[in-house]
C-alpha positions in Angstrom: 192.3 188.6 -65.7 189.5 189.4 -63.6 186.7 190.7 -65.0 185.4 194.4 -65.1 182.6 194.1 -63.7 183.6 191.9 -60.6 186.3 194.7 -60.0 183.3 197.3 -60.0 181.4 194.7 -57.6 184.6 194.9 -55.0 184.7 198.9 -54.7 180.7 198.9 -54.3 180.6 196.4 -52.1 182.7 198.4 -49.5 180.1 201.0 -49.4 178.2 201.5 -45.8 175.2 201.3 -47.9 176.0 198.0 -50.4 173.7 195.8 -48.3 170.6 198.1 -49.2 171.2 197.6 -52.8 168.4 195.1 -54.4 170.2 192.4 -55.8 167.7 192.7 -59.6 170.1 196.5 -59.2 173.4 195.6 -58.8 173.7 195.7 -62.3 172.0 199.3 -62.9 174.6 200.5 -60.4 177.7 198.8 -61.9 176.9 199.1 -65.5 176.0 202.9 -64.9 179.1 203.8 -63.3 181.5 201.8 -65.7 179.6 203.4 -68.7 180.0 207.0 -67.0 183.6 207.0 -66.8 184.0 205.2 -69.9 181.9 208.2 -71.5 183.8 210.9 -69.8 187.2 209.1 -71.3 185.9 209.4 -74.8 185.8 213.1 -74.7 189.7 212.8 -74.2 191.0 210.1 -76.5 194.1 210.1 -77.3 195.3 213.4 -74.6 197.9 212.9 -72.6 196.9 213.4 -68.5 200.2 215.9 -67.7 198.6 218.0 -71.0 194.8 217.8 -69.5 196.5 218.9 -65.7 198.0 222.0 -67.3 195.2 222.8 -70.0 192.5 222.8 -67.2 194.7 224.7 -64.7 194.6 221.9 -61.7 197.9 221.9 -59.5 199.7 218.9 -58.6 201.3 218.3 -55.4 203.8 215.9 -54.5 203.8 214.6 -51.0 207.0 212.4 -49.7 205.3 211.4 -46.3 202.8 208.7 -47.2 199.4 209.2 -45.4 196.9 207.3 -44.4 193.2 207.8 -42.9 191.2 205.0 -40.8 194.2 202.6 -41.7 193.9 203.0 -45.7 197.2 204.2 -47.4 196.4 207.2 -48.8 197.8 208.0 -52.7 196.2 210.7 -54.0 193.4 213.4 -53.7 191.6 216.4 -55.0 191.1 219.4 -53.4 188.5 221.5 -55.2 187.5 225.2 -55.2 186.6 228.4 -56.7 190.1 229.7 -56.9 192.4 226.3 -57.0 191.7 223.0 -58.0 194.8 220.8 -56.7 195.8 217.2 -56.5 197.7 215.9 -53.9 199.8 212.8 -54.3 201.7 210.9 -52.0 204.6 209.7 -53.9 205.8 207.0 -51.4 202.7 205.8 -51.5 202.8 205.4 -55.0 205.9 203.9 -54.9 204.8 201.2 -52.6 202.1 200.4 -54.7 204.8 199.8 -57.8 206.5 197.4 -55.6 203.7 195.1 -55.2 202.0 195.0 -58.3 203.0 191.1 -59.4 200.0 189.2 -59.8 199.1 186.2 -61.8 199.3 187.6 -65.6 198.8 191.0 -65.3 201.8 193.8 -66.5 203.5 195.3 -63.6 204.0 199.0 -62.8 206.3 200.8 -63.3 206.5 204.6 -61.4 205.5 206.7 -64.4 202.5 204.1 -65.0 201.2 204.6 -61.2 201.4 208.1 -61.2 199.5 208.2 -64.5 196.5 206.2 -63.1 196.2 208.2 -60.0 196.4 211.6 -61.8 193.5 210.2 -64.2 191.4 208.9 -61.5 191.4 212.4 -59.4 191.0 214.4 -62.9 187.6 212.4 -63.4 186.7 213.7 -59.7 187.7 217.0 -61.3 185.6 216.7 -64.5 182.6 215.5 -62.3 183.0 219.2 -59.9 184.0 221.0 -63.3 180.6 220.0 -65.2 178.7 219.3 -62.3 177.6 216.4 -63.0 178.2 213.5 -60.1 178.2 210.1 -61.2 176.9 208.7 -57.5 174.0 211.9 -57.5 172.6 211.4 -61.2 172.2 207.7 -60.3 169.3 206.3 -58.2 169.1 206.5 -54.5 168.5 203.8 -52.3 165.6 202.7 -49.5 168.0 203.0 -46.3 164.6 202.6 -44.5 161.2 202.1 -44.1 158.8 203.2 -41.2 154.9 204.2 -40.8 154.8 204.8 -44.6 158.2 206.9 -45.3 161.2 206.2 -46.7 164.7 207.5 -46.2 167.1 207.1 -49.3 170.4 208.4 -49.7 173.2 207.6 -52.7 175.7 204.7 -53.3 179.0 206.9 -53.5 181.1 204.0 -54.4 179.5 204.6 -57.8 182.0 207.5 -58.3 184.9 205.7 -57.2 184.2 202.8 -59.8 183.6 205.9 -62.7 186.3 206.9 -62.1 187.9 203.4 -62.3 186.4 203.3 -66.0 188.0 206.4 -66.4 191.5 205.6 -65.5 191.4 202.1 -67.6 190.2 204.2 -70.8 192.2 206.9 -70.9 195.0 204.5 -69.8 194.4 201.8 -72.6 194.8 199.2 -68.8 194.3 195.9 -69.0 191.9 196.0 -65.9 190.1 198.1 -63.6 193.3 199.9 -61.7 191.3 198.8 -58.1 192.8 195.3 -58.7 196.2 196.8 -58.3 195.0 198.2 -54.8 194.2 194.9 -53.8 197.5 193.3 -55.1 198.9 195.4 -52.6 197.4 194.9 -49.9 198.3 191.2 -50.8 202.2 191.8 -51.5 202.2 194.1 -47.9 200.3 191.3 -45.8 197.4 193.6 -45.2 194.8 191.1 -47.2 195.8 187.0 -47.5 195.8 186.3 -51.0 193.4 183.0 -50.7 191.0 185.8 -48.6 190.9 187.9 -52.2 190.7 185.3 -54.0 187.5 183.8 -51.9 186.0 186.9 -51.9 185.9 187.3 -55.9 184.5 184.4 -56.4 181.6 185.2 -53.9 181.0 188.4 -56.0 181.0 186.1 -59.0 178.3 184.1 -57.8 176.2 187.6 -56.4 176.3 188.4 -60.5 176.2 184.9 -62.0 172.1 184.7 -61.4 172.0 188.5 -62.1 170.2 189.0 -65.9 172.0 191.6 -67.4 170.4 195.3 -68.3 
């Protein structure tokens, strides 16, 4: 199984702003945001996530036509606001992602399973608007830039993404970070050559292997 903290590597390395990220931080950023949504998760031990959707009032709806946006498959999202707070899912999508989730050790989904973890990942996005307090703004920014004195900074907003990660895999009792099913996928459609993943979490082994923890 690959570990935790490796999967919370992968989604903050896709961030346009990874690269500005000291390597002596990578652990404030990744140990922050897995101990956020872990945290969060605590607060509903043992609830079931179709109970929290209709105890907090947050529609869900299902989508047949799968969706995508710059070429990602699109699963899920929330749409938040004074009057409604709804999550869209894209059940094909979902679907497709059940299909492809053999890998090496780890249980497969089943429907029920997938719909579970997207539903807990967008109610963590919820929680965050709901008590205002954003995983990505409550940690530290970063220097984007340097000139004649001044600095620009602005946020990591993977750092969310990975909370709610934590989130998901808590709630969930998962075995994993549910981002290494996204990747599986991408595998089992073509979209990502297996021996490409697997080279690529080993390079993000060795970024934390000379990184002292916290």
């Amino acid at each position: 199984m690959i570990d935790d903290r490796i999967l919370a590597l992968y989604e903050l390395s896709q961030d346009m702003l990874f690269h500005k990220i000291p390597a002596g931080r990578l652990n404030y950023y990744i140990d922050g945001s897995l101990a956020a949504g872990e945290a969060a998760a605590r607060q509903f031990s043992g609830c079931d996530i179709f109970d929290l959707y209709r105890q907090y009032g947050i529609v869900v709806d299902y989508r047949t036509n799968r969706s995508s946006s710059f070429g990602v498959t699109l699963r899920g999202q929330a749409v938040m606001g004074e009057k409604e707070c709804r999550v869209e899912l894209y059940t094909d999508s979902i679907r497709a992602l059940v299909e492809h989730s053999n890998y090496d050790g780890l249980p497969e989904l089943n429907y029920d399973r997938a719909l579970r973890i997207h539903l807990s990942h967008e109610f963590f996005h919820f929680w965050e608007y709901k008590t205002g307090t954003s995983v990505t703004e409550q940690l530290d920014s970063v220097e984007t830039i340097r000139l004649f004195g001044l600095s620009r900074k602005a946020k990591i907003n993977r750092c969310g993404e990975v909370a709610a990660h934590a989130f998901a895999k808590r709630l969930l009792g998962l075995p994993c970070l549910p981002n290494l099913y996204d990747y599986i996928y991408l595998i089992g459609t073509g979209r990502m050559a297996r021996g490409a993943f697997e080279s690529r979490i080993e390079t993000l082994t060795e970024i934390l292997a000379p990184v002292k923890a916290i």
